[in-house]
C-alpha positions as CSV (number, residue, x, y, z in Angstrom):
1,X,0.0,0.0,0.0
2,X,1.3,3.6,-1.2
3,X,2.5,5.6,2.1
4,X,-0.2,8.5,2.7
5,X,2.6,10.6,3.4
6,X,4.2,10.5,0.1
7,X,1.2,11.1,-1.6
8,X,-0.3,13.8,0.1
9,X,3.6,15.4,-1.0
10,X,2.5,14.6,-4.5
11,X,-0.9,16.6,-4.1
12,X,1.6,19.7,-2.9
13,X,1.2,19.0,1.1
14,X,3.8,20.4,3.0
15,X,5.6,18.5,5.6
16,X,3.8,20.4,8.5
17,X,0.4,20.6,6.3
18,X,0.4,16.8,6.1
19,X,0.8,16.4,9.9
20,X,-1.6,19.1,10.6
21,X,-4.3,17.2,8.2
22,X,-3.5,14.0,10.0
23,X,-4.3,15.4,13.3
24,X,-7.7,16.6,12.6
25,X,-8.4,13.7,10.7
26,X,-7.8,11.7,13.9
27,X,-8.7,13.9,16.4
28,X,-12.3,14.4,15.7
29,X,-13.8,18.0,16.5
30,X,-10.9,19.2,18.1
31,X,-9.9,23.5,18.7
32,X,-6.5,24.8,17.6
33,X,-4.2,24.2,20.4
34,X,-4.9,20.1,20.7
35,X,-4.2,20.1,16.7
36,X,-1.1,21.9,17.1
37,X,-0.1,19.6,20.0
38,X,-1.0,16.8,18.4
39,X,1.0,17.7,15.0
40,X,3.9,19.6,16.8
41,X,3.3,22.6,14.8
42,X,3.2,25.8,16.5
43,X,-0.4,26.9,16.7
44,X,0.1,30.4,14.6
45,X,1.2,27.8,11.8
46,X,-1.5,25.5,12.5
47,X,-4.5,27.8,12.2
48,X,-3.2,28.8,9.1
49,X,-3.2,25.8,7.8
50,X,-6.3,24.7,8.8
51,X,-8.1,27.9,7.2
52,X,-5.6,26.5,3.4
53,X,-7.6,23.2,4.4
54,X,-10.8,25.1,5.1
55,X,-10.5,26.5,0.9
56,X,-9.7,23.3,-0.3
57,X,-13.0,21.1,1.1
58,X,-11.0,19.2,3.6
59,X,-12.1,20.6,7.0
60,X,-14.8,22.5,8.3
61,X,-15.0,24.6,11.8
62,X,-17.9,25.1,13.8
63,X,-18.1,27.4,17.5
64,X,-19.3,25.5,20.8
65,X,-19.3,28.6,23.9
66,X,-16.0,30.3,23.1
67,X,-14.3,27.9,21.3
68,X,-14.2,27.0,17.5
69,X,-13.5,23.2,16.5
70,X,-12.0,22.2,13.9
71,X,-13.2,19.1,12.5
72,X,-12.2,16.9,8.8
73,X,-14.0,16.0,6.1
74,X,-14.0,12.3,5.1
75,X,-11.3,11.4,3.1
76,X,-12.9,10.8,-0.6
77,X,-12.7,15.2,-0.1
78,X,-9.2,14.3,-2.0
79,X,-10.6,13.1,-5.0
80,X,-12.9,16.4,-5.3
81,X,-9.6,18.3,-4.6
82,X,-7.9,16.5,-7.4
83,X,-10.8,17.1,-9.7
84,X,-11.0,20.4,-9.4
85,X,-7.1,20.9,-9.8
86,X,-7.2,18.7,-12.8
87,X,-10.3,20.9,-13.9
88,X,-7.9,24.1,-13.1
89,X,-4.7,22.9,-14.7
90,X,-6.7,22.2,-18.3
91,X,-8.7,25.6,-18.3
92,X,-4.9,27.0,-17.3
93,X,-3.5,24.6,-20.5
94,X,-5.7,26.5,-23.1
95,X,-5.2,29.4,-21.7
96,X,-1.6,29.2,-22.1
97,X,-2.1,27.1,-26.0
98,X,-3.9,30.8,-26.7
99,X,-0.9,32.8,-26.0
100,X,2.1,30.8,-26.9
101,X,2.3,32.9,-30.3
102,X,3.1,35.7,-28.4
103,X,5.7,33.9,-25.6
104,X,6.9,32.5,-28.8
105,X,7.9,35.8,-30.4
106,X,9.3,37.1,-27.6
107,X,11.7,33.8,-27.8
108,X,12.5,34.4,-31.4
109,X,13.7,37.7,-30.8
110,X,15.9,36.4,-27.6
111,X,17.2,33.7,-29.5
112,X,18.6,36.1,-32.1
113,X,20.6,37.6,-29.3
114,X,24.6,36.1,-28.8
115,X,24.5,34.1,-25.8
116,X,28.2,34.4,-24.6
117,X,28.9,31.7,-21.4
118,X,32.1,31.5,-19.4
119,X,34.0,28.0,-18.6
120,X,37.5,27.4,-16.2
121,X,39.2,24.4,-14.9
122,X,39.4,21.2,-16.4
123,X,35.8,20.8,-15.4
124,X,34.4,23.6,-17.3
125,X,37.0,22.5,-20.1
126,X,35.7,18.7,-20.2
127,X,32.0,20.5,-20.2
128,X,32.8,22.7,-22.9
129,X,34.4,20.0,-25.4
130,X,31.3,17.5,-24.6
131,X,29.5,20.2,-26.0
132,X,31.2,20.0,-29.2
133,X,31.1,16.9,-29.2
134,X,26.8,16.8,-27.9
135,X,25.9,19.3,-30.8
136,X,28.5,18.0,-33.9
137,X,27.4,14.3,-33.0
138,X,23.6,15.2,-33.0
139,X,23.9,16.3,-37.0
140,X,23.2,14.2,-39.8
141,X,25.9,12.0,-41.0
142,X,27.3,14.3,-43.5
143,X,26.9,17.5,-41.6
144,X,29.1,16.0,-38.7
145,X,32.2,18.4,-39.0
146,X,33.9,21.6,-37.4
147,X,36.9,23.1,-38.2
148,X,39.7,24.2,-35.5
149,X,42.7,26.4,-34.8
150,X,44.7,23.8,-33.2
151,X,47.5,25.9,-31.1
152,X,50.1,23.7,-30.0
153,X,50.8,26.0,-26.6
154,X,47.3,24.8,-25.6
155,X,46.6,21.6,-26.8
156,X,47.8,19.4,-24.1
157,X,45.6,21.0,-21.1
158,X,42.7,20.3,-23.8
159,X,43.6,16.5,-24.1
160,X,44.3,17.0,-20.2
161,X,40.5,17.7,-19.4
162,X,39.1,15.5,-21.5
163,X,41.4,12.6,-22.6
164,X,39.0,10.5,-24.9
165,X,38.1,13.4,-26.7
166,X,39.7,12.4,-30.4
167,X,38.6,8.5,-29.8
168,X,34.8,9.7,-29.0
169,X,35.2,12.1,-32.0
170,X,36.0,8.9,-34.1
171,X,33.4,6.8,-32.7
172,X,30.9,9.6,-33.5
173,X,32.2,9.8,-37.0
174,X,32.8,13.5,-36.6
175,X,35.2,15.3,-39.2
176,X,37.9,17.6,-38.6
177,X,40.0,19.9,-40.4
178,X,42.7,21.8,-38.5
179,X,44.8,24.5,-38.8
180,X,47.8,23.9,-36.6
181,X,49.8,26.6,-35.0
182,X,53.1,25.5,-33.8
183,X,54.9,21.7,-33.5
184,X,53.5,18.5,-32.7
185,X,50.4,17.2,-33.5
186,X,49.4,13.4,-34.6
187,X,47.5,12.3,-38.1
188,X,44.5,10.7,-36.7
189,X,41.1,9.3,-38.8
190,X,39.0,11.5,-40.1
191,X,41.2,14.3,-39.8
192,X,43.0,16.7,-42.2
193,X,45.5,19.2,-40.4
194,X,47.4,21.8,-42.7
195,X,50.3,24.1,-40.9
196,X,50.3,27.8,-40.4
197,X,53.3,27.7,-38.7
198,X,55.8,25.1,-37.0
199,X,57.3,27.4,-35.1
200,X,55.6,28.7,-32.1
201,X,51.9,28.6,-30.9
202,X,49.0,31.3,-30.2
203,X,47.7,31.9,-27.1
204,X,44.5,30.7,-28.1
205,X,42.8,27.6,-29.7
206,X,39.3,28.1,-31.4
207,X,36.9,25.9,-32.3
208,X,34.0,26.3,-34.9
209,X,31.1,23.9,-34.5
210,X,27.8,24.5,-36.3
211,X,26.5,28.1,-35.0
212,X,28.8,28.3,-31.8
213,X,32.6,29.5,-31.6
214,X,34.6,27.9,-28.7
215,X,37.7,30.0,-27.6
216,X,39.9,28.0,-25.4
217,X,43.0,29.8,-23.7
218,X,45.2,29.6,-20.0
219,X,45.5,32.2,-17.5
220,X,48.1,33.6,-15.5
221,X,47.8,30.8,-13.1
222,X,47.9,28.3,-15.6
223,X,44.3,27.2,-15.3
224,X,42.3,26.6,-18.8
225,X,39.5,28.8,-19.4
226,X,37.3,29.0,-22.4
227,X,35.2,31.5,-23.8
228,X,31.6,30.0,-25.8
229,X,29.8,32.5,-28.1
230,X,26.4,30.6,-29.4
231,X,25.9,32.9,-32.8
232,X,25.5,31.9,-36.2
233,X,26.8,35.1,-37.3
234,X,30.0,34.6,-35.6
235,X,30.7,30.9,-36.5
236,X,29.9,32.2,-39.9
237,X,32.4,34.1,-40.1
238,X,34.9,32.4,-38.8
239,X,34.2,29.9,-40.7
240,X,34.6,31.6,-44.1
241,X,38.1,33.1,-42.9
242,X,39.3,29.3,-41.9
243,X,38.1,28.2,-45.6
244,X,39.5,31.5,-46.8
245,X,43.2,30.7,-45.2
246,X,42.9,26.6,-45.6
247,X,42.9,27.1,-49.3
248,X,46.5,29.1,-49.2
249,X,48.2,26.6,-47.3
250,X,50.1,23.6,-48.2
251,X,48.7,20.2,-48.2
């Protein structure tokens, strides 16, 4: 059998609501301050609660001398409670259906806004790759491709954060092409690297992944950070000035 408890919680009782409801449910016609003894809820707490359980059909109140006793509905109240917030909840759903064109607009126009987010550590790193990796992967087959400035001065805290990064590329049958920027660098599958330069690195690595830009780069304290910039505009660009300056270099 289900635990009352737990689903009076689902109903949106409160701890203290639940025992409060429980109280006068086995207490009988009972005033405030045997409730609240019985529940250990203050009685301030308790009266209001009994007037929340008043509006929703579960208890009524009547005065004997100078006293007013609180007393429970039978149970089956519950159902009627969750009717009527079933009954709620659909008027509330059309109501909604009627003005998600204009919520709707207002998101367009958001959406067309850069959305510039912040990432440090190897954490935030590991976070940031998966990403690439998250929104690359989730393209069709033949659209699963970004293209990188792969600096060599930054590489390793990359492959540092997120070790299994090329092999899940691979197994995702993502497509690279890369323009290194300094030394090193290994030939891996489904990858096509042309040099700028074997001489020294940038301070930055930057990736270009369907409508985001991903600027990775370490500070003072040697701790990666990296920079995301979710605009189509931006990777756009990029993009035509890595296509631009792949073309000139050497195979």
């Amino acid at each position: 059998m289900a635990d009352a408890a737990v689903l009076l919680k689902k109903l949106g009782f409160s701890d203290k609501e639940i025992a409060v409801y429980r109280s006068v449910l086995a207490h009988g016609p009972a005033p405030v301050r045997k409730l609240a003894d019985a529940s250990g809820v203050n009685r301030g707490t308790t009266y209001d609660i009994l007037k929340s359980l008043m509006e929703q059909g579960l208890v009524s109140y009547y005065h004997q001398k100078t006293k007013q006793y609180f007393v429970a509905e039978h149970p089956e109240k519950l159902l009627a409670m969750i009717d009527a917030k079933a009954s709620a909840l659909s008027a509330a759903k059309e109501e909604v259906r009627a003005i998600l064109p204009e919520l709707a607009s207002l998101f367009s126009k958001a959406s067309e806004k850069p959305v510039v987010k912040y990432y440090e550590g190897d954490p935030g790193i590991r976070t940031l790759l998966a990403d690439v990796l998250d929104t690359v992967g989730a393209l069709p087959e033949a659209e699963r491709a970004y293209v990188v400035y792969s600096s060599a001065d930054i590489r390793s805290h990359l492959y540092r954060a997120f070790p299994g990064f090329t092999a899940e590329r691979i197994r995702r049958k993502i497509r690279v092409r890369a323009i290194a920027i300094g030394s090193g660098g290994e030939e891996q599958a489904l990858a096509e690297r042309r040099w700028l330069t074997k001489k020294e690195g940038a301070p930055t690595y930057l990736i270009v992944y369907a409508d985001k830009t991903a600027l990775f780069s370490v500070g003072a304290s040697g701790e990666p950070r990296g920079v995301l910039i979710e605009d189509a505009d931006t990777s756009d660009t990029q993009r035509l000035m890595f296509d631009s300056l792949w073309k000139t270099l050497p195979v």
